[in-house]
N, C-alpha and C positions, 0 to 999 in steps of 0.2 A: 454153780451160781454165776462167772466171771460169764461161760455161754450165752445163757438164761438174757443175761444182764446189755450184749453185746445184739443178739438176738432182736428182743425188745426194745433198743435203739434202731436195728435197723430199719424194723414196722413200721415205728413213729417217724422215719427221715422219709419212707418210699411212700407214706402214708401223706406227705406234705406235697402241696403243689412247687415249692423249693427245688424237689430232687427231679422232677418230669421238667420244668425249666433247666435245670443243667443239663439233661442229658437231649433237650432237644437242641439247645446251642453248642454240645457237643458233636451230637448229629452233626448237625448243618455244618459248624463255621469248620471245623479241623478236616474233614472231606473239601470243602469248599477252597479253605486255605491252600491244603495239600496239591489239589490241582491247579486250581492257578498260578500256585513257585512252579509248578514242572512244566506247565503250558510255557510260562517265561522263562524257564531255564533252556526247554527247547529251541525257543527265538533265539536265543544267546549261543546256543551252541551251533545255531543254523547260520546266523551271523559270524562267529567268530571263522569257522571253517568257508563261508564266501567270501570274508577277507582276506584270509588267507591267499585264497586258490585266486583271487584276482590281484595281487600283489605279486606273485608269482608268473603270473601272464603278464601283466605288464612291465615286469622287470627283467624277462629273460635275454632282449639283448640292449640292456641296459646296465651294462656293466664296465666299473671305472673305480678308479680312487675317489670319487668323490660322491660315487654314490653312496646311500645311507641303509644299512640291512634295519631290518623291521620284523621282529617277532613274536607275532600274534599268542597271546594268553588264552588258555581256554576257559569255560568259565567254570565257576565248583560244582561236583555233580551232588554234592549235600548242603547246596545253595536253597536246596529244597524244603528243606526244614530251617532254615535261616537266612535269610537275606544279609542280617548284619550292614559291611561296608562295601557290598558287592558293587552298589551302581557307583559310589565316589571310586573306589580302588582301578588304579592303571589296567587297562587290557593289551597293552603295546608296547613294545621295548623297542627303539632304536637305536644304534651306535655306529660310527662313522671309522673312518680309516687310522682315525687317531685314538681312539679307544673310548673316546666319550662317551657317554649311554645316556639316554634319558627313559622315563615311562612316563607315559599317556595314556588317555582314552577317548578311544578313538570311535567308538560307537556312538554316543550321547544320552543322550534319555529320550526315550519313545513316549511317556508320555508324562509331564510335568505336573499334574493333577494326581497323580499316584503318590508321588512325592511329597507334594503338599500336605495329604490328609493321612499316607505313611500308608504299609501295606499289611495283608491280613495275613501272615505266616505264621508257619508252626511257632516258634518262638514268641509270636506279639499275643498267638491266642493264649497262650500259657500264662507271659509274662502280664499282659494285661487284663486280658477276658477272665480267663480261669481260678489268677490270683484275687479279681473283684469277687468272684463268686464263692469263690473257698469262705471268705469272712462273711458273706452275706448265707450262707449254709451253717455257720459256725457263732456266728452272732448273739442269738438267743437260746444256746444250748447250754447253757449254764442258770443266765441269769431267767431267764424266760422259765424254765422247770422250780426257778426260785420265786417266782410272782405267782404259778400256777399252785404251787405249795408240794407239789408231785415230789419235789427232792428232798424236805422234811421228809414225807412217810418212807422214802427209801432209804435214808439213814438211818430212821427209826427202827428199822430191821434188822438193826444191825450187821449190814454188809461193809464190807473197810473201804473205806475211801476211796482207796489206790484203785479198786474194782470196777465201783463207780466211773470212773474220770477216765478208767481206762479203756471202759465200754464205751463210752461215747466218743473219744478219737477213735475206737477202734472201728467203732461202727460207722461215724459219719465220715469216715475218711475210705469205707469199703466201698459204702454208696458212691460214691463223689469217684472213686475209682473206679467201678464198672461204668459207670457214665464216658468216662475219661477213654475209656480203652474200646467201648465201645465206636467210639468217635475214631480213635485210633483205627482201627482195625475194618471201619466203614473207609475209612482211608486210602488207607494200605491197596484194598482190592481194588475202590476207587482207577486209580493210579496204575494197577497191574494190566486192567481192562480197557483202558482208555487213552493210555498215555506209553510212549514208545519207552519211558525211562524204567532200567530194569529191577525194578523197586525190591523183589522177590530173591535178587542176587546177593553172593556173599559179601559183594564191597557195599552192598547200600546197606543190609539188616543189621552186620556188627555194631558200624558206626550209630547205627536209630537203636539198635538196642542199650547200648549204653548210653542215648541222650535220652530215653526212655527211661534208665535205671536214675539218672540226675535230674531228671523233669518229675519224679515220683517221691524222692527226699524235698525235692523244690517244694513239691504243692505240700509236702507233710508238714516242713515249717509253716507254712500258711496256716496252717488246721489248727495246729499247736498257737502258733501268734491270736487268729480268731478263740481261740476256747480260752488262751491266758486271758485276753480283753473281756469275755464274757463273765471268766471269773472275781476280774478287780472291777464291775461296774455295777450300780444297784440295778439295772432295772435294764427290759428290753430296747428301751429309746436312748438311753445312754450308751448302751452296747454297742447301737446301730451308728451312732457319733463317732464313737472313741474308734470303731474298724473305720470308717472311712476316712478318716484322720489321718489312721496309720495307713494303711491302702497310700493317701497320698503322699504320704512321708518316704515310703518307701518305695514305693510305684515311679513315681514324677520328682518332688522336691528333692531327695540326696541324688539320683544318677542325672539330673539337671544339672545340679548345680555345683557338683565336684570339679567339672572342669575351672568353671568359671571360679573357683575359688582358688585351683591352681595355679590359674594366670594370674591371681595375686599375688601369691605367695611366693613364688615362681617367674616371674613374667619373659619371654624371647621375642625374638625379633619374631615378625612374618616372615612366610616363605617369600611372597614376593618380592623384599630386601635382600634376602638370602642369594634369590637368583639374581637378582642386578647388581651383586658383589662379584658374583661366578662368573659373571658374562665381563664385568669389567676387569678381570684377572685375566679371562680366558685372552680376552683383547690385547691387555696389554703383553703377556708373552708370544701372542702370535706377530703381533705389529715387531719387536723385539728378535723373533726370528725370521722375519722376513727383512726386516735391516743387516742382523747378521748374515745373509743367505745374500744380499746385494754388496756388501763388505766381499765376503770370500771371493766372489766370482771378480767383483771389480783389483783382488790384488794378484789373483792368477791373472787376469788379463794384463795386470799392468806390469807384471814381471817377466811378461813375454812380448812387453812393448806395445802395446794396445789398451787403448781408453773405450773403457767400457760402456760409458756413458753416452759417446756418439758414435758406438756399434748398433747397428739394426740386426736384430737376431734373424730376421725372415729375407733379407739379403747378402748376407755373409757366404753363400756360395759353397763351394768346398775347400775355403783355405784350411791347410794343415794344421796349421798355426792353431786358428780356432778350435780345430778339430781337437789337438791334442790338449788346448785349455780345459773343455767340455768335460773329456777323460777326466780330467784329474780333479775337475768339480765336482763331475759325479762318483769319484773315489773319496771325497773328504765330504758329502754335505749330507752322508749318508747318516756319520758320525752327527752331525749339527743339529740333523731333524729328532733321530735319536734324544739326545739332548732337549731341545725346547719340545716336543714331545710328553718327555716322564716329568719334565718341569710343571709340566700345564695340567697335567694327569692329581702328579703330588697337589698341587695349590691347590684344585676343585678340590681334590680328596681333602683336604684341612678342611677346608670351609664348611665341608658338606658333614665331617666326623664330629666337629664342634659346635654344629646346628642339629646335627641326628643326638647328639648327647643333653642338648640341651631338652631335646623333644624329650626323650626318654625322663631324664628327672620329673618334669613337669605332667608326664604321661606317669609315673609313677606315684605321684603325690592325687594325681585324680583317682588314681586306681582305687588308692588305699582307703581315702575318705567315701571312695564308691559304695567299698567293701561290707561299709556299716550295713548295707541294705543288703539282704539276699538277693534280692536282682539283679544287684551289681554281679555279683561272684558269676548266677547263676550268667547274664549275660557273658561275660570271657568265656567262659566254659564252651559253652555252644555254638557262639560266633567262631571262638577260633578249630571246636571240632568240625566244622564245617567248612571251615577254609574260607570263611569269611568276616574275621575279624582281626585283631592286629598284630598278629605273627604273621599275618599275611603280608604287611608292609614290608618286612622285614623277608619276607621267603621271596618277594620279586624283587629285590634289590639281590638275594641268592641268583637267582635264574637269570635275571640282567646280567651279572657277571660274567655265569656261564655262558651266556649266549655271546654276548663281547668277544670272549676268549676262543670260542668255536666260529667266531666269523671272523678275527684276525688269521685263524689258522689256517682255515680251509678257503679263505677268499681273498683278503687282503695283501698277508705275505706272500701269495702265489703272481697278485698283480705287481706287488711292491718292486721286482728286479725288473719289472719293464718300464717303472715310471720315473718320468726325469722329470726337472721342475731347475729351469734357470731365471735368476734373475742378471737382466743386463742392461744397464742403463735403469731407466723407465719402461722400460718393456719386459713382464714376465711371460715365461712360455712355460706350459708343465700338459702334462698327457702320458699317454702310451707310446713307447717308440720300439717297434721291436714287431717280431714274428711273434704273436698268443695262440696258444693253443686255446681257444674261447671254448670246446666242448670238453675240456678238462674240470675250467672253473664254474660252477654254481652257484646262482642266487642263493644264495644262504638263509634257512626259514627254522621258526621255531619247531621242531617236529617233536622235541622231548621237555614238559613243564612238568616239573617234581612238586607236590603238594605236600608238604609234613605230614609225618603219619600219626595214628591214630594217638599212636603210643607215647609221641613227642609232646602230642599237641596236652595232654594230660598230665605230662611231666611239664612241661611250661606252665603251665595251670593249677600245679599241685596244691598251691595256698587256696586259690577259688576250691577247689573240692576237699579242704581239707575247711576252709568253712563252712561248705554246706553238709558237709558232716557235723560239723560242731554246731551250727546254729539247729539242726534236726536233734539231736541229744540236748541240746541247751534248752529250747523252748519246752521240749516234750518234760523234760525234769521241772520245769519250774512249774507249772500246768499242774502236773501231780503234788508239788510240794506246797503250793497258794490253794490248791481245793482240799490237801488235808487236814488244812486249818481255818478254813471256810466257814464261814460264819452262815448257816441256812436259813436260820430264822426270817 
């Protein structure tokens, strides 16, 4: 019977101009989507590696302590099914001789009209397209067979309930899947044929397949949300209200406007504040060790009988006397720099742990009121299995570190025994002094960015898919328990 039942649902879905609309915008838009992330992902990866390799030509005899290394990001290769925070997120790490780093991006946006109207990817089609169309499929499946009288005489037969309700998710949610995967799967080859990216390979298919396996519980709550609405409304035009309602509720109105409620509830500084705190820290302890650095050198000089102050350092000749001050400055100011150094290092780091904490709470309070929607969840899920969502933040401020630490080592400590820096009077002099082996030292370039794996990214995320499990069981249970006491008449 449950067959029979399941069957006969499918007829009457393939039977309706409904299901040849979904599955020709499945057609079109998810082949369509699919190649244009990868066409753009190509630019980006074509881009990122020209920056590189011209950053590298122009900086190979352009090397000093004050030069600044620059470590080009590459961009996600499963940007392709999600865009997420790709085009805002830093592509550029720089850090200087004193351990500073910043991230930027250094690309821009190619074209500002894309932005504008937002763009058509695997994720927007799901989240936006596919979710409209789930409740517009699912709409009058209840109530519509209750105007037509067709669901009287099937109760009349005494078939259980459960069987009923359960043929119809099972059915209209089969349809609605072959559409779905068909679109999929026009994709896929899409992309194999025409586009360089190796779609067919085992680093891309794992990761689609399991956004495959959460994009398919995604759209079942949908199924289940439209057929609950169909069964709490009288009538087909009611139905059609109450899903678009919810559609926007869940769609637009809660991942809108969670942020903006966190900033209430919650509120921080900008970052712009943030950074004009850093920079006037960073000011004052460099101003502070370049007083101490004109202190030291002025009381060597003056304990060997010399004022410092109306020595000309580019005329001073070869006296000994100097000579031997110089030594012993450059033995003690090695210790000083040292010092205001980790000074300047530590104060950024306060400011920056006390502003990244605050981000966090307030990032955490939007989450959670996100959470209310399945879109929310499903959005974390996928932006961050893709490496384009906000563990991303968080994994370039990783890789900033590491790169910092691998250009101190392999570039800066190797220049650092040849550079002096006096101060004398009002005249500083600082540079290279000394015999360099220049084909030893290396422009220093990003060659290794670490991406969280697949496995992390879902352990970060546990709660989003430990939602969209429970809202797939939650709705699908009330759905059967609201039609077994279903009033048909």
């Amino acid at each position: 019977m449950l067959r029979h039942l399941i069957i006969k649902e499918i007829q009457e879905i393939i039977t309706n101009t409904r299901s040849l609309f979904v599955l020709l915008i499945c057609i079109l838009l998810i082949p369509l989507g699919l190649y244009v992330s990868s066409k753009e992902y190509e630019q980006n990866r074509a881009a990122y590696k020209d920056a590189k390799q011209m950053y590298e030509e122009r900086n190979k005899d352009n090397k000093g302590m004050e030069f600044v290394a620059e470590g080009y990001i590459p961009p996600s290769p499963l940007s392709i099914f999600s865009s997420g925070l790709s085009v805002y997120l830093p592509n550029k790490i720089t850090t200087d001789s004193r351990g500073v780093w910043h991230e930027e991006n250094d690309y821009g946006i190619n074209n500002p009209v894309a932005l504008l109207f937002g763009k058509i990817d695997f994720y927007f089609i799901i989240t936006i397209i596919l979710s409209l169309l789930a409740f517009m499929v699912t709409f009058n499946s209840i109530s519509g067979e209750k105007e037509n009288g067709t669901l009287r005489l099937i109760v009349a037969n005494a078939v259980p309930r459960w069987k009923i309700i359960f043929a119809k998710i099972a059915g209209s949610y089969t349809v609605f899947l072959i559409s779905f995967l068909v679109g999929v799967i026009s994709g896929l080859v899409l992309l194999a044929l025409t586009t360089s990216v190796p779609i067919l390979s085992v680093s891309y298919l794992i990761p689609f397949l399991v956004i495959m396996m959460i994009s398919l519980l995604f759209l079942f709550i949908l199924f289940n949300i439209g057929i609950l609405l169909s069964i709490k409304t009288r009538n087909s035009g009611a139905s059609i209200t109450a899903s678009l309602l919810v559609w926007v509720l869940i769609a637009i109105i809660i991942p809108k406007v969670s942020p903006m409620i966190a900033q209430i509830i919650y509120p921080i500084k900008t970052e712009e504040v943030v950074n004009k705190q850093k920079a006037m820290k960073r000011d004052e302890i460099r101003a502070e060790s370049d007083r101490t650095s004109g202190e030291l050198m002025k009381s060597i000089m003056s304990e060997r009988g010399m004022n410092a102050e109306k020595l000309d350092f580019f005329n001073m000749g070869d006296d000994p006397n100097v000579k031997a001050a110089l030594v012993e400055y450059d033995g003690m100011i090695v210790d000083v720099k040292r010092k205001y150094d980790e000074m300047e290092i530590n104060a950024i780091g306060i400011i920056e742990k006390d502003y990244h904490n605050q981000q966090l709470v307030q990032q955490n309070i939007s989450k959670n009121i996100s959470r209310i929607s399945p879109i929310g969840c499903y959005t974390y899920l996928i932006s961050d299995l893709t490496n384009t969502g906000l563990i991303e933040l968080s994994n370039i401020e990783y890789n900033a570190r590491q790169f910092s630490s691998f250009t101190e080592s392999e570039f800066y400590s190797k220049l650092r025994k040849y550079y002096k820096e006096y101060h004398i009077g009002f005249n500083v002099s600082k540079g290279i002094f000394g015999k360099v082996d220049w084909n030893s030292i290396h422009v220093p370039t990003l060659n290794t960015y670490n991406y969280p794996t697949m496995i992390s990214s879902l352990g970060a995320n546990w709660i989003d898919l430990l939602f969209i499990c429970f809202y797939s069981i939650f709705f699908f249970a009330v759905s059967v328990f609201q039609f077994i006491k279903y009033d048909v008449r």
